[in-house]
C-alpha positions in Angstrom: -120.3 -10.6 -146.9 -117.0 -9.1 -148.2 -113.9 -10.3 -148.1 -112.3 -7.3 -145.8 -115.6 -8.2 -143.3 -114.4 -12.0 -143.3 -111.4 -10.9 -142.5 -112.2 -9.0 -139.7 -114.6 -11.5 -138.3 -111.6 -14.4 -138.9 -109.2 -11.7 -136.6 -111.8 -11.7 -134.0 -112.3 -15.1 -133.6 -109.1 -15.9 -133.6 -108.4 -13.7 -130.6 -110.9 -15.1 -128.9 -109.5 -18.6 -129.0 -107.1 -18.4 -125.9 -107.5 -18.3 -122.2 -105.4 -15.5 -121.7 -106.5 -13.0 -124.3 -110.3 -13.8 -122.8 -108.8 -12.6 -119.3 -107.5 -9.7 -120.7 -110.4 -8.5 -122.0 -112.3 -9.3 -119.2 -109.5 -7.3 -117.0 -110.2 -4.4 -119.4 -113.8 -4.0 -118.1 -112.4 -2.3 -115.3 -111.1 0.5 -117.5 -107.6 1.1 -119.0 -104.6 -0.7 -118.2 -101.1 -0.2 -117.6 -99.1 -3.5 -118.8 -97.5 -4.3 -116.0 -100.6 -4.4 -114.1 -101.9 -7.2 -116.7 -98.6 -9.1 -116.7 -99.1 -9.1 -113.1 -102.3 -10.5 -112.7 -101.6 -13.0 -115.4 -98.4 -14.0 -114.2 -97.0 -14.7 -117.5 -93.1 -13.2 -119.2 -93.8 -9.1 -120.7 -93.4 -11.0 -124.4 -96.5 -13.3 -124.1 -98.5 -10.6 -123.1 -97.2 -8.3 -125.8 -98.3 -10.6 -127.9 -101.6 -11.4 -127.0 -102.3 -7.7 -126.6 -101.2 -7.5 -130.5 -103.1 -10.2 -131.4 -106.2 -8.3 -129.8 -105.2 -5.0 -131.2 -105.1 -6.8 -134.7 -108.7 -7.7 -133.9 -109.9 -3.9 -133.0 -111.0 -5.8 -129.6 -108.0 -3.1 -127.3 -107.2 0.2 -128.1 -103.6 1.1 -126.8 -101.4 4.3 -126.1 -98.2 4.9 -124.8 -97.2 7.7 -122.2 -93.6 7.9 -121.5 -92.3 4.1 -121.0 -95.7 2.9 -119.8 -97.9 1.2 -122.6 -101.7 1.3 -121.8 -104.3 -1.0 -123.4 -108.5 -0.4 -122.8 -111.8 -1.6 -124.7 -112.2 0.7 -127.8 -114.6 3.7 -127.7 -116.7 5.8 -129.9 -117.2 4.6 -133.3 -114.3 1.9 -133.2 -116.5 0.2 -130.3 -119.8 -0.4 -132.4 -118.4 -3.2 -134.4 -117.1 -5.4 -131.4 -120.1 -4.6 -128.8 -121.7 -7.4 -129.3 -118.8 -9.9 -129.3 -117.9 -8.0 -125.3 -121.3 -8.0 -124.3 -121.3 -11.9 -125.2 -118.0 -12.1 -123.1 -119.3 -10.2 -120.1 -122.6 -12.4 -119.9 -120.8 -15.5 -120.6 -117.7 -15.3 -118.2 -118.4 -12.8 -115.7 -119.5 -15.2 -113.0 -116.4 -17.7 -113.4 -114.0 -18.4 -110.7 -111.1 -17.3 -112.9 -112.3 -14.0 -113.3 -113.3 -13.2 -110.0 -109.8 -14.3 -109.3 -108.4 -12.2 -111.4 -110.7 -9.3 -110.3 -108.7 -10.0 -106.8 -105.4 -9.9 -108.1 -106.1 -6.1 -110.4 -107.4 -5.0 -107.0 -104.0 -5.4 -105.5 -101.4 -4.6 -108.9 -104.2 -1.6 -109.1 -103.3 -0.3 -104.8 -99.3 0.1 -106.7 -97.9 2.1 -108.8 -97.0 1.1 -111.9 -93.2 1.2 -111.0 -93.5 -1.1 -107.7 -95.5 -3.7 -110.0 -92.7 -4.1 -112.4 -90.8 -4.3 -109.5 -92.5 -7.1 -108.0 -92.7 -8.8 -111.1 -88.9 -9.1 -111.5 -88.2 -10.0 -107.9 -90.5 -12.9 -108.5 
C-alpha cells in the first residue's frame, strides 16, 4: 500500500466517523442536493454543514458545484465513484433501515416540495 492510498483510506475513515456526515451521505442517495435543503433536514448552523461537506469532499465521498448562490453537493460519478463504491454500498446496507434515516427521508420530502429560497427562509425564521 502506498503512502498517497493510506492517505486516502485515513480521509475516508475519518469522514465516516460522525453522525452527521453519515446522514448526509445517506441524504445524497436521493440525488443531488442544494445546501439549504441538507441544513434543513439536519437542523444544524450553514458553518457545520459547510464543514462536514468539506470534510467529505476532502474524502472524494461528495462531489459539489455551484450555480449562482446555490452550492450543490451529490455522490461522485463516473470514474471518481469506483474507488468509494464499496465504502456507499456498505453505508446503504448498513443504515438504510434505521429510524434516523427514515426520519430524515421525511424531512428531504418536505425541504425537497420548496424551493430552495423558501427553505433558507424557513431556516432563518426558526
Amino acid at each position: 500500500m502506498n503512502s498517497e492510498t493510506m492517505r486516502s483510506t485515513l480521509r475516508i475513515t475519518k469522514a465516516l466517523s460522525d453522525i452527521q456526515r453519515l446522514r448526509i451521505l445517506m441524504l445524497l442517495r436521493k440525488g443531488e442536493l442544494c445546501v439549504c435543503r441538507i441544513i434543513a433536514v439536519l437542523g444544524l448552523a450553514p458553518s457545520t454543514v459547510s464543514k462536514h461537506l468539506s470534510i467529505l469532499g476532502a474524502a472524494a465521498l461528495v462531489d459539489s458545484r455551484k450555480e449562482g448562490r446555490w452550492a450543490y453537493y451529490r455522490l461522485p460519478q463516473g470514474a471518481a465513484l469506483k474507488d468509494v463504491k464499496p465504502v456507499l454500498k456498505w453505508l446503504d446496507a448498513t443504515l438504510g433501515a434505521e429510524d434516523l434515516v427514515a426520519k430524515d427521508a421525511k424531512k428531504l420530502e418536505a425541504a425537497l416540495a420548496c424551493p430552495p429560497e423558501r427553505v433558507s427562509e424557513r431556516r432563518k425564521k426558526g
